[in-house]
C-alpha positions in Angstrom: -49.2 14.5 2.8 -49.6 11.2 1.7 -52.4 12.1 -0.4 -50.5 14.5 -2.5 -46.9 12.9 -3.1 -46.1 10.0 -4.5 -43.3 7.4 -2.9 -40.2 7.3 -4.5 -40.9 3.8 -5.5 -44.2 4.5 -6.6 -42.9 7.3 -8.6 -40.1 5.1 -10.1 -42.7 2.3 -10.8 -44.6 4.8 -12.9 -41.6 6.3 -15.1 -40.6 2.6 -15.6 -43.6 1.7 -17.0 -43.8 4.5 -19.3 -40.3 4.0 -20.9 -42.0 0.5 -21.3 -44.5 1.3 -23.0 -42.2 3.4 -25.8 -42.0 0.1 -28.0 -46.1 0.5 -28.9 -46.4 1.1 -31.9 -48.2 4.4 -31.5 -45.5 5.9 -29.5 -42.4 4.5 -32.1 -44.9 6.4 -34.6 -45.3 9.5 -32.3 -41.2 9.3 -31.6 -40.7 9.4 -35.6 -42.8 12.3 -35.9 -41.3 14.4 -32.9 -38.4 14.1 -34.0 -39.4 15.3 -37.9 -41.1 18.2 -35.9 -38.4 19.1 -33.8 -35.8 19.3 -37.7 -38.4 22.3 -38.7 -36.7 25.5 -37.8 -40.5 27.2 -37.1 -38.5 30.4 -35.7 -40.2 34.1 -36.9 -38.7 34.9 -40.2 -37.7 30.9 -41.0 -41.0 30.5 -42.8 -40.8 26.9 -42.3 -44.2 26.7 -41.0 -45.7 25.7 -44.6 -43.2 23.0 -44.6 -44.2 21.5 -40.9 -47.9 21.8 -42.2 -47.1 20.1 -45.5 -45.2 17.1 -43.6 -48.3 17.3 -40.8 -51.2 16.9 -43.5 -48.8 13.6 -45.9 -48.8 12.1 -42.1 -52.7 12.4 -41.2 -53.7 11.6 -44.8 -51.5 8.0 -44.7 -53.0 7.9 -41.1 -56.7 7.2 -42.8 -57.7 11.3 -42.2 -59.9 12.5 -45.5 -58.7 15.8 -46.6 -61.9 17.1 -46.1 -61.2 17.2 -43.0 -58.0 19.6 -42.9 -58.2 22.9 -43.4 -55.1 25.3 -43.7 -55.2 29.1 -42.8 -52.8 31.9 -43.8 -51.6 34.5 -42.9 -48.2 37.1 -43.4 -46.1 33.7 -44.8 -47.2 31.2 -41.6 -49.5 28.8 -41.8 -51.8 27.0 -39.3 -53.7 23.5 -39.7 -56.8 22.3 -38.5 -57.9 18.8 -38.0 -61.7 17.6 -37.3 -62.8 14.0 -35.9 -66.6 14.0 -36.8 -68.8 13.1 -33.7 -71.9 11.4 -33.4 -73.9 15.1 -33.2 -74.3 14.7 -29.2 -73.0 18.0 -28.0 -70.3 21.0 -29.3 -67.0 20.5 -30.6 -63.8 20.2 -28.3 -61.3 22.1 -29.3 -57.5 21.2 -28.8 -55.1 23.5 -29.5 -51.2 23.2 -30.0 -48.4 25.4 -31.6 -45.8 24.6 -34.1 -43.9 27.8 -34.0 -40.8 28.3 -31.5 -37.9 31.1 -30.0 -35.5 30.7 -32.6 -32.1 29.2 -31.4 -28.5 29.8 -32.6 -26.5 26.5 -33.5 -23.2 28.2 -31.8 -24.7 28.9 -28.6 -26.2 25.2 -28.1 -24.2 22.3 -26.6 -25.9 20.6 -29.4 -28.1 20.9 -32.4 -31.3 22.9 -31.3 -33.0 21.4 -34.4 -32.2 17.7 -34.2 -34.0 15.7 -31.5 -31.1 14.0 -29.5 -32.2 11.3 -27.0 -29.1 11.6 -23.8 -29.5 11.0 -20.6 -32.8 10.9 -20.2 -34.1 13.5 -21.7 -35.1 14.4 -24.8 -33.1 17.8 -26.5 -34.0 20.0 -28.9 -36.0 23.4 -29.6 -39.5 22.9 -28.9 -39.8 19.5 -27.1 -41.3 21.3 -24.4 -42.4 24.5 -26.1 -44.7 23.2 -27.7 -44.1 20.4 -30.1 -44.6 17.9 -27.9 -48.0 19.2 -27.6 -48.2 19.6 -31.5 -47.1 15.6 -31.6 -49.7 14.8 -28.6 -52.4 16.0 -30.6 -51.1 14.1 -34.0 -50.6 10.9 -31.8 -53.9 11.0 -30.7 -55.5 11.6 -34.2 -53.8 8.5 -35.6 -54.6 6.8 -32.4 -58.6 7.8 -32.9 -58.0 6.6 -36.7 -56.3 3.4 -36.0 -58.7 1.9 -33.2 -62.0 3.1 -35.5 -62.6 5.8 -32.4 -65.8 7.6 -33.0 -66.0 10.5 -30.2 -69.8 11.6 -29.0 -69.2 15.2 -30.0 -66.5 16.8 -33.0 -63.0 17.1 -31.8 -61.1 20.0 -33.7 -57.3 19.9 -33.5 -55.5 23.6 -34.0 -51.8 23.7 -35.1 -51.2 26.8 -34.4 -48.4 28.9 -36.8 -47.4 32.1 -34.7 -48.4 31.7 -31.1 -44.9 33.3 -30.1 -45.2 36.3 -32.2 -48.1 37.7 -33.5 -50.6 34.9 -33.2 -52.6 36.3 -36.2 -52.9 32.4 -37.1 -54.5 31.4 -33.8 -57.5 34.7 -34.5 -57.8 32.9 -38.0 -58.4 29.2 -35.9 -61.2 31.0 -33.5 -62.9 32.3 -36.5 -63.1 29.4 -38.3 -66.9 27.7 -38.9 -65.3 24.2 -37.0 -64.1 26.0 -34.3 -66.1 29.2 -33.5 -68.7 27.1 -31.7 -66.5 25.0 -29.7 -67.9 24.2 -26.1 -64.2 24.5 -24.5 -60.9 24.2 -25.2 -57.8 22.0 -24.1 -54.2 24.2 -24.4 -51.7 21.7 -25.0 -48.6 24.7 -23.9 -49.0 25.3 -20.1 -50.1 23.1 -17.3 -48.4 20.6 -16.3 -47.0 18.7 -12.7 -44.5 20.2 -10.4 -41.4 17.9 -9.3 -39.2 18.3 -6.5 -36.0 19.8 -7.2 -34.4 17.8 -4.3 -35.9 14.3 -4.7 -37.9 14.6 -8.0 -41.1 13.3 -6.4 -44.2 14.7 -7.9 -46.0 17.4 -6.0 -49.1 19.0 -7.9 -50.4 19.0 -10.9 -51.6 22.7 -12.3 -54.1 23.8 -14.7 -54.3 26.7 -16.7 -57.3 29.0 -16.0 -56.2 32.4 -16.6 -53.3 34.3 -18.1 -51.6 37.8 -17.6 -51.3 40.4 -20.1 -48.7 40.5 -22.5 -47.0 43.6 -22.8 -44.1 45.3 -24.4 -43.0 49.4 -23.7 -40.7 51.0 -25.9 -38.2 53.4 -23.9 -36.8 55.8 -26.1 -34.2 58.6 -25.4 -33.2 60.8 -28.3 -30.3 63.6 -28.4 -28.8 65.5 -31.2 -25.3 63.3 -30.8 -22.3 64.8 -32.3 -18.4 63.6 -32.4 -17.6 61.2 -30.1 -14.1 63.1 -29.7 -16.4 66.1 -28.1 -18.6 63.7 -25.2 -21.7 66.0 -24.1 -22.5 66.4 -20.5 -25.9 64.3 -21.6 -25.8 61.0 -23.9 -28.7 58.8 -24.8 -27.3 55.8 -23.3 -26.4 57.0 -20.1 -29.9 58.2 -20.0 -31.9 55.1 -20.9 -29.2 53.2 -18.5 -30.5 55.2 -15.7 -34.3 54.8 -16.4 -34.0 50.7 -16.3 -32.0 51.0 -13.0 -35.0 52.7 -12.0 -37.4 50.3 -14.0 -35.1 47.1 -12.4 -35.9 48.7 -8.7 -39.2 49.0 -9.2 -42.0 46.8 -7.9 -45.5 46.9 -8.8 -48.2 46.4 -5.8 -49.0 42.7 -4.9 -52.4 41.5 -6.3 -54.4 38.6 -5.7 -57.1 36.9 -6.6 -59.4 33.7 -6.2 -57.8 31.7 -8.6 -54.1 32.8 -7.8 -54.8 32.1 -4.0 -55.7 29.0 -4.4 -53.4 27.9 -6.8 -50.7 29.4 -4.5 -52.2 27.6 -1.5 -52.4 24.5 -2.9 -48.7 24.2 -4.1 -48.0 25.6 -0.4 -49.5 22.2 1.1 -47.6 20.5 -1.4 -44.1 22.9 -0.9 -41.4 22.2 1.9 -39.4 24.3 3.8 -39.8 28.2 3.9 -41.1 28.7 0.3 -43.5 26.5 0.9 -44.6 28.2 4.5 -44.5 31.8 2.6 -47.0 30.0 -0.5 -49.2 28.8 2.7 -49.2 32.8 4.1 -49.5 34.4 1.3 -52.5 32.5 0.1 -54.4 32.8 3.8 -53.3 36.8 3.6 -52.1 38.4 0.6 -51.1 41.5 2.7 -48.6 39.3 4.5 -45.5 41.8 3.5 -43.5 39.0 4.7 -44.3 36.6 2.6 -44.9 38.9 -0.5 -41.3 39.6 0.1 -40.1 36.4 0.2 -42.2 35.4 -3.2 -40.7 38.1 -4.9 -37.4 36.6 -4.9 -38.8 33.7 -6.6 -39.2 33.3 -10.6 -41.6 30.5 -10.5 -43.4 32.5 -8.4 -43.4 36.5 -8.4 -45.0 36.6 -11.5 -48.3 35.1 -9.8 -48.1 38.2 -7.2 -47.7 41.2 -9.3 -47.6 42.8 -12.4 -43.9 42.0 -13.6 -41.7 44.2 -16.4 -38.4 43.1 -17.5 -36.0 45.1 -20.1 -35.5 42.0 -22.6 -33.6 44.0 -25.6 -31.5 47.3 -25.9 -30.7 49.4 -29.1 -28.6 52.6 -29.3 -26.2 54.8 -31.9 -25.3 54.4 -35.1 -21.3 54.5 -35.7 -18.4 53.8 -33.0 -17.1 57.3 -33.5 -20.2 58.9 -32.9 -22.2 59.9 -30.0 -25.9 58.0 -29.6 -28.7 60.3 -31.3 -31.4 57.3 -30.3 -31.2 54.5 -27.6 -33.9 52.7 -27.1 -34.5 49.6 -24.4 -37.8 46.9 -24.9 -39.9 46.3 -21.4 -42.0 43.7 -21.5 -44.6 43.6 -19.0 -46.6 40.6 -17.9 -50.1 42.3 -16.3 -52.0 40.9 -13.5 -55.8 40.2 -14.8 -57.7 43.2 -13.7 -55.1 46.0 -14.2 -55.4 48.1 -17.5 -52.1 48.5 -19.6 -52.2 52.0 -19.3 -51.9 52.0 -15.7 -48.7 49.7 -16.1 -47.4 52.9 -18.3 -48.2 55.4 -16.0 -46.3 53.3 -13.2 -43.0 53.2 -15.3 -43.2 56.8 -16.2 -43.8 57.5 -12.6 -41.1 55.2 -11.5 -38.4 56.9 -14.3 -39.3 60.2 -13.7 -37.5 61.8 -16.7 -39.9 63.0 -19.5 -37.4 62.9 -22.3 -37.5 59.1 -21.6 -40.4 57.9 -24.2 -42.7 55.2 -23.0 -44.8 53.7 -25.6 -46.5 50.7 -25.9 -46.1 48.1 -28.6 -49.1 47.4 -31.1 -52.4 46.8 -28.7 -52.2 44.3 -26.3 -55.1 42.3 -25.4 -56.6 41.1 -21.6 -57.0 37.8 -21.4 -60.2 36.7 -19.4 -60.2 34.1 -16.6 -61.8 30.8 -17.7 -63.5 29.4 -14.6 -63.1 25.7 -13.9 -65.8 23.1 -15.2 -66.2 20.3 -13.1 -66.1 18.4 -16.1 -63.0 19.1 -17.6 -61.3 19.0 -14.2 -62.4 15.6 -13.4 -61.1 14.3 -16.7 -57.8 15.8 -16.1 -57.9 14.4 -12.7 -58.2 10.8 -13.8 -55.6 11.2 -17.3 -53.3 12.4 -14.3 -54.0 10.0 -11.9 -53.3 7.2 -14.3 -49.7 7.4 -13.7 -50.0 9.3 -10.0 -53.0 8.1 -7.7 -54.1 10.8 -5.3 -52.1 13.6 -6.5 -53.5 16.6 -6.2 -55.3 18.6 -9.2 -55.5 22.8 -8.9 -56.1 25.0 -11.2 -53.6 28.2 -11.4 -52.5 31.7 -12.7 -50.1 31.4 -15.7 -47.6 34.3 -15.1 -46.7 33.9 -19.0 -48.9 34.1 -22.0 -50.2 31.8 -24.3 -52.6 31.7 -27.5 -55.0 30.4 -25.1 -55.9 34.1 -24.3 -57.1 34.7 -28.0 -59.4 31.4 -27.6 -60.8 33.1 -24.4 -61.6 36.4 -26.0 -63.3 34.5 -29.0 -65.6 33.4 -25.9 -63.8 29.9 -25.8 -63.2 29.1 -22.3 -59.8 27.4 -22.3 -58.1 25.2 -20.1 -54.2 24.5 -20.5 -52.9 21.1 -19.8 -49.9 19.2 -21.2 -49.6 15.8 -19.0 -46.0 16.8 -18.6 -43.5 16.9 -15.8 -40.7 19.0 -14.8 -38.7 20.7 -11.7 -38.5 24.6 -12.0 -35.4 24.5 -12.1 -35.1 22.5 -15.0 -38.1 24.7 -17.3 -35.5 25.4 -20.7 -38.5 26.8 -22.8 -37.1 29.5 -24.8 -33.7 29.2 -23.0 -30.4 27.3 -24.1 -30.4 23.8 -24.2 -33.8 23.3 -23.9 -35.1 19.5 -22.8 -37.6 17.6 -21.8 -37.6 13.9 -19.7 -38.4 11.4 -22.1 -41.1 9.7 -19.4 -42.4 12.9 -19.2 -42.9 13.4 -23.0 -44.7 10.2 -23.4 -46.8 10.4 -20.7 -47.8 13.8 -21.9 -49.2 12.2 -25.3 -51.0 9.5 -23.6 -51.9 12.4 -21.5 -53.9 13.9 -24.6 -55.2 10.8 -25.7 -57.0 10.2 -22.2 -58.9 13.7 -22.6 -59.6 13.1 -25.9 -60.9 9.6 -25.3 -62.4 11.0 -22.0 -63.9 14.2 -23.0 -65.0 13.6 -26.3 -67.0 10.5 -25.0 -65.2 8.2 -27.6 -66.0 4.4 -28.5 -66.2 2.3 -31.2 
């Protein structure tokens, strides 16, 4: 066990020295320009992307970055960036990816202004500084880090700013295709991974690297009915109708799945996890036919989503006037699918589970299987020593990301990508797309030295 925490004063000795270190002048420039990032209101619709990209490009260019080498894509109104490093020719670019777009928040809902970074106790708030523009400012910081100590990297690094990642991610397809990144060896996700703290004592206990990503999903359920007055109620009504299918789609569980990468991920944390969550991690990874301790995952967020195939009703929308009866209701799933399952058999499941063919299932647009990226020794190592800079002998495992990121698009393109932020949290305190949302500011700076490292690492970088 000693191998895999930290002390408390070990871990205290290493957040002290990062909120030290926040007078260098690369990480007063990197705070300047995270909180600039964090003003943009990059929500769907906002079409503030072209502004963030504007203010992203003025920045590199008085950092000493040509403007031949930016490039900026389009597409439907969002805009992406990418930068390039040129190499010394000795191998295929890197690729380092990051997006600017985020969940939109409402002022009114906030305890304070989702779009203004606000430094309090601690932490840093504001929408995005987990999700994901702290990774957008890692990968700026680093840039001007590169340009500032006359950095020259063995191979081409490529840096993505990604427009869309949490909507359509036509911007990220654009990124793949492009002739600087198409060939890229591997790439390094800047918006999962990360280390796990204690919730109790706050002690670091694994660090986790993306490998592989469920399927991203959404099903339409859709009841229709020819309404009427609502002064004349009808022994049937849309609503009631759709309300009873998502009872049955809330009781519903999909069958536990398991595979070489979830296992060990699972096991890993186990080692790492007190008490009886950690002892069901440790069963379920020996034997995931263990009922028991499928059971006992299941009641877990951070957790049942690494089990199963998971759906959730995340919207509703139904009738058309107060006085009227509902002609349509309809009710969004979404659906996060273990790798290996094909989406229709996630449909056929829910219509099974409903069991009323007037309830429509339909699946949004065409979603896309994300394949696993296996772990390079390579790129583990190098993550291994960025994260043991600031926590000696923790342990390093890759993992199963129950969400979804742009990562999967990279993957598909035949990029094999690997997710890593440098940053820290509890599970009880992960705010991405929530109210509130927050990061520790010794988290957020370790997590651009974090990118630095790789960059340095990776890239085989000297002067």
């Amino acid at each position: 066990m000693k191998t895999l925490i930290l002390s408390l004063a070990a871990m205290a000795a290493a957040f002290s020295g990062s909120a030290a270190a926040q007078t260098a002048p690369h990480e007063v420039k990197a705070r300047e320009i995270y909180a600039r990032v964090i003003s943009f209101r990059t929500a769907a619709g906002q079409q503030q992307t072209p502004a963030m990209v504007a203010y992203l490009v003025e920045t590199l260019k008085a950092g000493g970055v040509p403007e031949a080498d930016m490039a900026t894509l389009e597409e439907a109104g969002e805009r992406a960036l990418i930068v390039r490093i040129p190499g010394r020719k000795q191998g295929r670019p890197i690729l380092f990816s990051a997006h600017m777009d985020v969940v939109d928040a409402r002022r009114e809902e906030w305890e304070r202004d989702p779009f203004e970074l606000i430094e309090q106790n601690g932490n840093f708030y504001g929408r995005g500084t987990s999700d994901n523009k702290a990774g957008v400012v890692a990968l700026v910081s680093t840039i001007l880090r590169f340009k500032d100590e006359q950095l020259k990297p063995a191979r081409e690094l490529v840096f993505a700013f990604v427009g869309d990642e949490e909507t359509t991610m036509n911007t990220t397809r654009l990124i793949a295709a492009h002739p600087w990144v198409k060939n890229a060896e591997f790439a390094i996700n800047t918006d999962a991974g990360g280390g796990i703290l204690d919730d109790t004592t706050g002690k670091p206990l694994i660090y986790l690297v993306q490998g592989a990503e469920k399927t991203y999903a959404t099903f339409d359920l859709i009841v229709t009915n020819p309404g009427g007055h609502s002064s004349r109620p009808r022994t049937d009504n849309a609503i009631y109708q759709l309300a009873h299918a998502l009872e049955k789609v809330e009781a519903h569980r999909f069958p536990v799945m398991a595979n070489d990468l979830s296992r060990s991920y699972l096991g890993a944390v186990g080692k790492a996890q007190p008490g009886p969550e950690g002892e069901a991690l440790r069963k379920f990874a020996a034997d995931p036919n263990d009922a028991a301790a499928a059971d006992a995952l299941a009641k877990s967020p951070e957790f049942v989503g690494t089990t199963r195939t998971t759906c959730v009703a995340t919207m509703l929308e139904a009738g058309h006037a107060e006085n009227a009866l509902p002609q349509t209701a309809k009710a969004a799933v979404n659906c996060r699918i273990f790798p290996g399952v094909a989406v229709d058999t996630v449909r056929d499941g829910l219509v099974a589970a409903i069991a009323d063919p007037e309830v429509k299932v339909v699946v949004r647009g065409q979603p896309e299987a994300s394949p696993v990226s296996e772990m390079r020794p390579d790129v583990m190592a190098a993550i291994t020593r960025a994260v043991h800079a600031n926590y000696r002998g923790l342990t390093v495992a890759p993992y199963l990301e129950s969400g979804g990121t742009d990562g999967k698009v990279y993957r598909i393109a035949g990029i094999p990508t690997f997710a890593t932020s440098g940053l820290f949290s509890k599970p009880s305190e992960m705010f991405a797309h929530g109210l509130n949302e927050r990061m520790p500011v010794a988290a957020v700076y370790q997590g651009f030295d974090h990118i630095y490292r790789l960059a340095v690492d990776l890239g085989g970088a000297k002067k």
